[in-house]
N, C-alpha and C positions, 0 to 999 in steps of 0.2 A: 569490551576491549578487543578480543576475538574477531569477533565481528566487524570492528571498524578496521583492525588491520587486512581483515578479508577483501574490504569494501577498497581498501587502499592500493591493494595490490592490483585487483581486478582492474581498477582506475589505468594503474600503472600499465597493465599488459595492455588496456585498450588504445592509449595512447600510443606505445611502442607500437601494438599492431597498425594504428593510423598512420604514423610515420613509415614504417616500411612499406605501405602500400602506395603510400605517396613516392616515396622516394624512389619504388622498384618503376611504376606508373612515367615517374618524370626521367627516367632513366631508359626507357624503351622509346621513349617522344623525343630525347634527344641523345643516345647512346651511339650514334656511329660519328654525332656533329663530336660529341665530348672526346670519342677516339680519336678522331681526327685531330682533332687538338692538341692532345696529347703527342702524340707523334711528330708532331712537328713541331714540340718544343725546342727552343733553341737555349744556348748558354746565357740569354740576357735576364739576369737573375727576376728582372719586376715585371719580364711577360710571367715568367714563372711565380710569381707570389698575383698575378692576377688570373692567372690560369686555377690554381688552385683557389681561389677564393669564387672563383667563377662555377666549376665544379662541385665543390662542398655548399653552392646556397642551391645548386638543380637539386643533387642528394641530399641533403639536409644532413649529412652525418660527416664529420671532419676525422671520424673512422673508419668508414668506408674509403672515402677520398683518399685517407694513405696508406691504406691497405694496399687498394689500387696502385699510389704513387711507387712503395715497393716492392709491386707486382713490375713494374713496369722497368725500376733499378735491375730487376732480377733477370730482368728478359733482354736486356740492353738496349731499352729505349729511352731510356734517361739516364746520367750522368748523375752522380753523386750531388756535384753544385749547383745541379738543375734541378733536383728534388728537392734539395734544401730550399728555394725557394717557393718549389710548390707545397711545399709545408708549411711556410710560414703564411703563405695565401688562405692554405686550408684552415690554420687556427685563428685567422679572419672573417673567414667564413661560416665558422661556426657559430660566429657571435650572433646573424642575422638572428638564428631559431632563437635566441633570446628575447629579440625585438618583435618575432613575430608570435611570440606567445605571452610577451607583455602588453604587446598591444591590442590585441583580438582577444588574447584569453583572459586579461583584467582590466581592460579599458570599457568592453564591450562585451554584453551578456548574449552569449552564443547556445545557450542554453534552446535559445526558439528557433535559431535557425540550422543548426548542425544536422537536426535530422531530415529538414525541408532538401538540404545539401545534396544530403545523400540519396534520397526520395528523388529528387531532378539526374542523378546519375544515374539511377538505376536501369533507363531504359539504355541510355549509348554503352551496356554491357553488351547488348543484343545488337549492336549496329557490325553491319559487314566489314565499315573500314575499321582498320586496325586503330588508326589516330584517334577514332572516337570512343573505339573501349577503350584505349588507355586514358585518355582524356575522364573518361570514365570511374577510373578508377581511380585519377588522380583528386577527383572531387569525393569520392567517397572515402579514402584517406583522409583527406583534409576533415571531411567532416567528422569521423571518428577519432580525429588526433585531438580537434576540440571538444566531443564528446566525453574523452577521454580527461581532458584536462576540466572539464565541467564537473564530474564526476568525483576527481580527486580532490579538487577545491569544496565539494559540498562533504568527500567523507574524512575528510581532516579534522578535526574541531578546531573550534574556535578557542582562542586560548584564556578570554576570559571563562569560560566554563569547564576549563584545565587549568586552573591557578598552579598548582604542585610539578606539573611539567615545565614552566616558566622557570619556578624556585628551582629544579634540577637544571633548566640549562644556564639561567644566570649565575649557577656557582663555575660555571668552567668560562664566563665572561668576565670584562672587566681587569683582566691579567695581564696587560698590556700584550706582550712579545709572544707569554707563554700562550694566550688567546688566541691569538693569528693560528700559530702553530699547529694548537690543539684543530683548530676549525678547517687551518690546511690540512690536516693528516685525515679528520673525516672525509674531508671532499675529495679527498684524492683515494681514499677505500672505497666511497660511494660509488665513485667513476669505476670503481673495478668490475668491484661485484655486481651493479648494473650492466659494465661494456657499452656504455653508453653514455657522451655525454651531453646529451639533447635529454635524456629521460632522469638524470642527475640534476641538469639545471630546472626542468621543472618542477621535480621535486625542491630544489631549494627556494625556487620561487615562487611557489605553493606555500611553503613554512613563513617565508618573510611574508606572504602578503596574508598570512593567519597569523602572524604579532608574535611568531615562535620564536624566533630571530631578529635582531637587528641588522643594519644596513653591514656593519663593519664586520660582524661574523657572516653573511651570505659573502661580501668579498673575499673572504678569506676562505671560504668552502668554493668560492668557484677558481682560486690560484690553485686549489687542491686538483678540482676535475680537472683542470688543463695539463695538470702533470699524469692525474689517471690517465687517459684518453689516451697515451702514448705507449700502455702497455700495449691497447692493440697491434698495432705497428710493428712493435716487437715480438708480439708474436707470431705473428707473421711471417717474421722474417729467420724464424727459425729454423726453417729444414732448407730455405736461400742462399744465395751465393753471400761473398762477403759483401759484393757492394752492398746488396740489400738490407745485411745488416748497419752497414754503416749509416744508411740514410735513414734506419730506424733510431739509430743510436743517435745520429744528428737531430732526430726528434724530439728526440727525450732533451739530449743539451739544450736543442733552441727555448723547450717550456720551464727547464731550471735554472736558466740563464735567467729567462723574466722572472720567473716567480723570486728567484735570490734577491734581485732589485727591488719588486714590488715590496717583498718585505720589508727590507731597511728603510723603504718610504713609502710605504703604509698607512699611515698618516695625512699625508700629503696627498696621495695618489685618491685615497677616498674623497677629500674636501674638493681636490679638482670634478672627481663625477657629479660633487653633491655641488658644486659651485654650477657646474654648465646646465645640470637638470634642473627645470622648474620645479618646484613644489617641496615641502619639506622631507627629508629621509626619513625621520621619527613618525611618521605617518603612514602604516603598514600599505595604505593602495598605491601609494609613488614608488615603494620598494625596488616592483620589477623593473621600473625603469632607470633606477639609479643602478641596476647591476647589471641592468644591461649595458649602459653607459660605462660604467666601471669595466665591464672585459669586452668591451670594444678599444678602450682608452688603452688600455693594458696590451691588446694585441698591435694593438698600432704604434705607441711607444714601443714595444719590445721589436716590430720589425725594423721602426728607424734605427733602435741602436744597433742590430746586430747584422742588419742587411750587407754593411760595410765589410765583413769580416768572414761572410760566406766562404769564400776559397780556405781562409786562417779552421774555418770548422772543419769544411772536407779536411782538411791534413792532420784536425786532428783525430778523428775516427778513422782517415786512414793508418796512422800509427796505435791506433788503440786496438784494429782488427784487422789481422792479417793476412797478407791472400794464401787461400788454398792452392793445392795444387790446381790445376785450374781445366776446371771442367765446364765447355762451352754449353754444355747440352743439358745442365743443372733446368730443372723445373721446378716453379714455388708449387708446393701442395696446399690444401686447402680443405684440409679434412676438420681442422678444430671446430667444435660448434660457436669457437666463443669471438668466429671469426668473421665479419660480414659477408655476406653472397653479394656479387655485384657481376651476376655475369654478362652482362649488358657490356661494361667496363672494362672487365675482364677477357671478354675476346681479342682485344688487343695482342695479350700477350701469347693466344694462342696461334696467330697470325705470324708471330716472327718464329713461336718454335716450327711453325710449315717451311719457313724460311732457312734455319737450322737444319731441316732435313736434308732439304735440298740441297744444302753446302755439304753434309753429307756423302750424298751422292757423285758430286765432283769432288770431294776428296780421294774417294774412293777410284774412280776413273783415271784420276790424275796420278793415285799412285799403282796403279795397273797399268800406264804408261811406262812408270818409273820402271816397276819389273821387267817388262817386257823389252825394254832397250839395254837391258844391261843383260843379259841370258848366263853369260857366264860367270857372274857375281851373286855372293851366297847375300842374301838381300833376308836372312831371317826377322831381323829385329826387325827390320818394316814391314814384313809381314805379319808379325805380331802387332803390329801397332793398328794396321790398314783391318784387319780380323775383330781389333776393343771398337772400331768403328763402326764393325757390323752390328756389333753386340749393342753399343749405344743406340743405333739407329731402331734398332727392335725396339729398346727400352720407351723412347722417346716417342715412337709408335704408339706404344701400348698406354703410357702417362699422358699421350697429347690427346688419344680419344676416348680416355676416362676423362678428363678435362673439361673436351667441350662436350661432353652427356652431363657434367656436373653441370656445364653452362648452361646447357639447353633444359636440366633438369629447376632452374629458377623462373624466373617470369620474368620472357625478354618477348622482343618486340617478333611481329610476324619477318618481319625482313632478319631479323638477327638470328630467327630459326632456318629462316632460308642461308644465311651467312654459316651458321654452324652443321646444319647439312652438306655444304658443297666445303667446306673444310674435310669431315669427314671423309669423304670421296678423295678430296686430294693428299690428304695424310695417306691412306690404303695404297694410293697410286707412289707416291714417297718411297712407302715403304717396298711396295715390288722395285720401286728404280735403285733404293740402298743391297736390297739382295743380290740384283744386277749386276750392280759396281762389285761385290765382292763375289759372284760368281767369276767374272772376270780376272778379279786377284789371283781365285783359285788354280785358274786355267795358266797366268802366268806362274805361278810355283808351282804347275805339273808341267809345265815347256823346262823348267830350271831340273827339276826333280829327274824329270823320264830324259831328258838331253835330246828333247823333240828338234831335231833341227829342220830350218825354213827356209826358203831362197831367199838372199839378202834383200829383191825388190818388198816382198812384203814386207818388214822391218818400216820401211817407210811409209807402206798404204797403210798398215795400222796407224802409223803415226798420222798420216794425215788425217782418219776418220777420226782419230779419237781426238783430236782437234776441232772438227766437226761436231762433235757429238759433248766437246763443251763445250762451244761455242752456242748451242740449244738447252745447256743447262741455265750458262749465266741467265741469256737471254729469258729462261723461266722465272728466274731469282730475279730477275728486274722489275717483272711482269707482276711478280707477286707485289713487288712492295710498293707496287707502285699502280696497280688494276691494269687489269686486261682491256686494251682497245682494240678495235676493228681491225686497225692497220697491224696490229700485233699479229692477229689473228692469220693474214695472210703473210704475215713471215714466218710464220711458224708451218704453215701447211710448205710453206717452198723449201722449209730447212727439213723440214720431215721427209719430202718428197726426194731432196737430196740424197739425204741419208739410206733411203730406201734405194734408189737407181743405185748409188756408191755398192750397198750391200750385197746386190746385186751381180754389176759387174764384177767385182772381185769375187764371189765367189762361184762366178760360171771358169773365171781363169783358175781358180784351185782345183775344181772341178777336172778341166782340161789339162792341168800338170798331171793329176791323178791318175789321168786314161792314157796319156802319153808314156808316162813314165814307170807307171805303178809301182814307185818308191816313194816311200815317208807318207802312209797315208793316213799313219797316226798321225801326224803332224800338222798333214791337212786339215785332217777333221777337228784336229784341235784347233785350229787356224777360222775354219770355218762357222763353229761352236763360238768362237772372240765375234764374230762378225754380225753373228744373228743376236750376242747377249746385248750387243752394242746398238745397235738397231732397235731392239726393246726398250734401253731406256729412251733413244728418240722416241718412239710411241707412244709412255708414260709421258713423257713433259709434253707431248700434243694434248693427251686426254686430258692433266694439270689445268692448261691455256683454257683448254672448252671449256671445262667444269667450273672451272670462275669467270668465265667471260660469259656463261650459261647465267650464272647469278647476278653476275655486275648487267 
């Protein structure tokens, strides 16, 4: 008995390990198409339920996918009524892994060829293009998620030579209402304590197609996974801003909304799978496919009824969790173990916190303007405010390349290591252009503090550079979200070159005030000190430009 649960688990870990390697494999082969997609989701709710189903069948995991989805809530690249519908894509998506391990894993005896599989992979580990290890790798998953599922099928018993485990699960059958119940509250701890619900539904479809279960309790164990499956999300979403929670919370609604329905027509709902599927249910080798039939029918009923009602949901998770004070610079963490790796996916989101920074940055400048035009206004509180922004900017620094070493420390594609390298370099670069901006602050509350006074013309050349000098931040912040082109490239060398002559000239004339007058040369120096910090961060956003225009 030892034994065979040893033999079961081993089964189990082999499989999980197949799938993750496939999934991380199909994720590096098309990880920057799936970002891109993502990002330019729009508010039409059924690109978003086909985006998310589109998604969750590359990754095979509809845990993954919405981990991702509010990773992506968190970062502000989707809308609360935009996830809800890539959610609803995603528990579509999920359904394929059923089809494709009812079909390959008990249609067809894979037993001869999974290792052959894997045997023909083994050499494009060794191949120089990237496409071909992972292509690589993506066949040597495949093969051990079937080996995996070969394995478990052979260390299950057979339940005719397990009569007494039949007699224990037939007493909790047959109960009508209480039956469902009992078989949804298994499925839905299965899905927990697994984290999984790809390695849940094999396991349930392993048991029904060993005569352990009937048709009506595997239904009812897989209404259950679809509501586990949502604790990932939710956890997720817990050290997140509120959207994130919401659209985790919208997750959880969308799977108890169907699953409340499927209950009360339970019934009906089984006879339709067992009506459209050929072959009999009471016949353990047709099982898989009648359940798979059954939570595809169940996913796709539950998006018609409730696609209509998406906004009616956002509002209600909006009122259900309320906003925080509200902190733009929040970062999802992703330290749980019980949380999927998807750093392929997951650079997305570290793309907008580089973005983040950089607004940062022009906060920061923009209100070193503010001080410096008003000299004789006690401007404390905003300098308190302009200083939590320094503070943030560190922070953000410091959590965005922990981040992407967590990213880089997964298995992502060569190009997405080149992506997370030149992130690196441009966060570094962020972070001196945020110290910038608030050295600058400082300089303007020691002109207020020390009563440094300046000839009225400068008043206005700051103002003019520092106009300038956002005028090459936005221009960065564009570049980012949008890649670096050539012609980018040479507006940026002529707005740098600007900035440089400008710093220039003005301060050879501070200079010549100085020799002329030799009055106020604190003032100058403090004048001139604004000039050169200001100048720096043009520097930083040129080197930004290169270093992904280096990549792209």
């Amino acid at each position: 008995m030892i034994g065979s649960f040893f033999e079961i688990l081993g089964s189990l870990g082999m499989f999980l390990f197949g799938m993750k390697v496939m999934s991380e494999a199909l994720q590096k082969l098309s990880g920057d198409r799936l970002r891109s997609l993502m990002r330019t989701m729009t508010s039409n709710r059924f690109a978003g339920v086909a985006t998310g189903f589109l998604v969750t069948c590359l990754v095979q995991s509809s845990s993954a996918s919405t981990v991702m989805m509010v990773s992506f809530v968190n970062a502000g690249l989707l809308k609360v009524v935009e996830a809800i519908g890539v959610i609803m894509g995603a528990n579509l998506g999920t359904t394929t892994t059923f089809w494709i391990v009812s079909f390959l894993g008990f249609k067809f005896s894979l037993s001869k060829i999974a290792l052959p599989i894997i045997g023909v992979a083994m050499p494009f580990l060794f191949a120089r293009k990237s496409n071909l290890r992972d292509t690589g790798e993506f066949l040597i998953g495949f093969g051990l998620l079937f080996l995996g599922l070969v394995f478990l099928k052979e260390a299950v018993p057979d339940i005719k030579n397990n009569p007494e485990a039949l007699a224990f699960i037939q007493s909790y059958t047959d109960r009508g209402l209480i039956s469902v119940l009992f078989f949804f509250a298994f499925g839905t701890i299965l899905t927990v304590i697994v984290q999984s619900s790809s390695v849940a539904g094999a396991i349930t479809i392993t048991m029904a197609a060993k005569g352990w279960i009937d048709f009506p309790t595997a239904a009812a164990i897989i209404l259950g996974e679809n509501v586990g499956t949502t604790i990932t999300a939710n956890l997720a979403a817990l050290s997140a801003n509120a959207n994130a929670k919401r659209a985790a919370l919208a997750h959880f609604f969308f799977n108890i909304i169907g699953v409340i329905w499927a209950i009360l027509l339970f019934v009906p709902l089984t006879r339709l799978a067992d009506y459209i599927v050929p072959g009999n249910a009471l016949e353990p080798s047709n099982i898989p496919f009648h359940m798979a039939a059954f939570h595809t029918g169940f996913n796709l009923l539950n998006i018609a009824l409730v696609i209509g009602f998406v906004p009616h949901l956002a509002r209600l998770v909006e009122r259900l969790i309320k906003d925080r004070p509200k902190n733009r610079n929040e970062h999802m963490k992703f330290d749980s173990s019980v949380i999927p790796k998807t750093g392929e996916l997951n650079l997305a989101e570290a793309e907008e916190d580089v973005l983040k920074m950089n607004g940062l940055t022009r906060d920061l400048v923009a209100g070193f303007v503010e001080l410096f035009g008003n000299p004789g206004e006690d401007l404390g509180d905003r300098v308190k405010q302009l200083k939590q922004l320094e503070k943030d900017s560190d922070r953000m620094a410091i959590e965005t390349t922990d981040y992407l070493l967590r990213c880089s420390a997964g298995r992502v594609s060569d190009a997405s290591m080149a992506k997370i390298s030149a992130l690196l370099r441009v966060t570094a670069e962020l972070e001196d252009m945020c110290d910038r901006g608030y050295r600058l602050v400082l300089l303007a509350e020691r002109r207020y503090r020390k009563k440094r006074a300046l000839p009225h013309e400068t008043q206005e050349q700051v103002r003019q550079f520092s106009e300038i000098v956002l005028r090459f931040v936005d221009f960065t912040s564009d570049c980012i979200r949008r890649g670096v082109q050539t012609a980018d490239m040479e507006t940026a060398h002529q707005l740098e070159n600007f900035i440089n002559k400008f710093r220039k000239n003005l301060r050879k004339e501070s200079i010549q005030r100085m020799r002329s007058t030799g009055d106020q040369v604190k003032a100058e120096m403090l004048y001139i000190d604004i000039l050169n910090n200001m100048e720096a961060i043009g520097n930083h956003s040129l080197n930004v430009l290169q270093v992904l225009r280096h990549h792209d």
